[in-house]
C-alpha positions as CSV (number, residue, x, y, z in Angstrom):
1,X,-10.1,32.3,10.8
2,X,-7.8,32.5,13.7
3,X,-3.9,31.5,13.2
4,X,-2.0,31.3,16.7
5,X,1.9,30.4,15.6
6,X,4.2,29.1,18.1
7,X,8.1,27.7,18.7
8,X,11.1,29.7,17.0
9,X,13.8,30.7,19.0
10,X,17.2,31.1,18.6
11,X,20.1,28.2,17.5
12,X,23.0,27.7,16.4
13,X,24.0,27.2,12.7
14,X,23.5,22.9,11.9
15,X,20.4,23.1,14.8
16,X,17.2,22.4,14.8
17,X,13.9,24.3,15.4
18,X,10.0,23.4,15.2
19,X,7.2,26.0,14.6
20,X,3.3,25.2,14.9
21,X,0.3,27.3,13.7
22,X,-2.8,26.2,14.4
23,X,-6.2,27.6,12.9
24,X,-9.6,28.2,14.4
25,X,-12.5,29.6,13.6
26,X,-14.2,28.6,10.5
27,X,-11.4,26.2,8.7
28,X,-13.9,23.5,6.6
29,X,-13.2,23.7,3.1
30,X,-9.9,23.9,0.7
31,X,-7.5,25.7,1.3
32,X,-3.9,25.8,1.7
33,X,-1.6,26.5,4.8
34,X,2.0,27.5,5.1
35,X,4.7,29.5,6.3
36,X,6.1,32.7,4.9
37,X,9.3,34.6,6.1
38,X,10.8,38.2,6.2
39,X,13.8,39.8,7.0
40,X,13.7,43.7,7.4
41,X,13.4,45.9,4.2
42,X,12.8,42.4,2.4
43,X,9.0,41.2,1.4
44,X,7.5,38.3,3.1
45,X,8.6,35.2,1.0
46,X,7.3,31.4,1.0
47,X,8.9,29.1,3.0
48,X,6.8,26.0,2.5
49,X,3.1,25.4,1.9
50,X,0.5,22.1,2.3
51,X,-2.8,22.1,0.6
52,X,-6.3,20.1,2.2
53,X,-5.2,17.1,0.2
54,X,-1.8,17.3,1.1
55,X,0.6,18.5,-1.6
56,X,3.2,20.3,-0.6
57,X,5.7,23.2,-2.3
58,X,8.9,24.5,-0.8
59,X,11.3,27.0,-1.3
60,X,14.5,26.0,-2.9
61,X,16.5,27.4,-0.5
62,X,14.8,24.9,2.4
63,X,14.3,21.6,0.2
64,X,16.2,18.6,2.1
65,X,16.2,21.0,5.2
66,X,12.8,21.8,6.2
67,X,9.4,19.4,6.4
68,X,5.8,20.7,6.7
69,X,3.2,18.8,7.8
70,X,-0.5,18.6,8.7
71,X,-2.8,17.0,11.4
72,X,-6.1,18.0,9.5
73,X,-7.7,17.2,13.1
74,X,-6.3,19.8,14.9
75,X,-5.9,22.1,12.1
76,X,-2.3,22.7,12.6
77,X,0.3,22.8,10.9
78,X,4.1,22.1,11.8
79,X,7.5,23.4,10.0
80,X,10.3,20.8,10.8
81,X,13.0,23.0,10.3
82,X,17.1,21.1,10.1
83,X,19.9,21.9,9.4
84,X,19.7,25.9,10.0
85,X,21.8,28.6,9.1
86,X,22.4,32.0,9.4
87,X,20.2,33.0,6.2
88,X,17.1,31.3,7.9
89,X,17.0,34.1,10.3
90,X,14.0,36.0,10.1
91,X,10.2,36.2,11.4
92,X,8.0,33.7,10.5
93,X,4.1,33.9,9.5
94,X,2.1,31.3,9.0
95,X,-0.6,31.7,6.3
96,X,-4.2,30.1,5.4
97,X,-5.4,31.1,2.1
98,X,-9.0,29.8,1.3
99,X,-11.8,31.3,-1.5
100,X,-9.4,33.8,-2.4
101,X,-8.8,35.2,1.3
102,X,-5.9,35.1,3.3
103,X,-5.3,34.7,6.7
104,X,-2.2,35.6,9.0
105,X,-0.8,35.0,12.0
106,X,1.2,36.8,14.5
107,X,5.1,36.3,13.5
108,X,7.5,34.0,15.0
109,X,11.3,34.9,14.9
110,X,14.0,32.6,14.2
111,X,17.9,33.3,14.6
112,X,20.0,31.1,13.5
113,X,23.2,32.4,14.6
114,X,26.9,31.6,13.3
C-alpha cells in the first residue's frame, strides 16, 4: 500500500487548513486510516483516525477543531483542520494500519504561526 499525502502549509493562528492522503495499491479489507503528527525530539502522536465502517477517534487536543473524513471510493482520506494554533504546528503523516501492518506516508508540515 501506497499513501501519497497532500495540502499543509502555513496559516495564521484561527485559520484554516485541509490535508488529503490517498492510498493505492492493495487497500480491500479493514483497516483503519488516519493522521499522526510530530514535532522535533517529540514521537509521532495521533491526530485523528477513521476505521472501514467509519468510526472515528480524535485527539483531545483537536476535538471541535478538526474533522476526518472518508470517500471509501477513492480511498482517501481528508483532515478538516479549524481553528489552528500555534501548538498544531508540526509534520503530518498519514497512516493505514490493516492485518497488523502499518503503512506511512511521506510527511506534510503544518505551521500555524502566532
Amino acid at each position: 500500500v501506497q499513501l501519497q499525502a497532500s495540502g499543509g502549509g502555513s496559516v495564521q493562528t484561527g485559520g484554516s487548513l485541509s490535508l488529503s492522503c490517498v492510498a493505492s495499491g492493495r487497500v480491500s479489507g479493514i483497516d483503519s486510516m488516519g493522521w499522526y503528527r510530530q514535532t522535533p525530539g517529540s514521537q509521532r502522536d495521533l491526530v485523528a483516525r477513521i476505521t472501514s465502517v467509519g468510526i472515528t477517534k480524535y485527539a483531545d487536543s483537536v476535538k471541535g477543531r478538526f474533522t476526518i473524513s472518508r470517500d471509501f471510493a477513492k480511498n482517501t482520506i481528508t483532515l478538516q483542520m479549524n481553528s489552528l494554533k500555534p501548538e498544531d504546528t508540526a509534520v503530518y503523516y498519514c497512516n493505514r494500519w490493516s492485518g497488523g501492518r502499518d503503512s506511512w506516508g511521506q510527511g506534510t508540515l503544518v505551521t500555524v504561526s502566532s
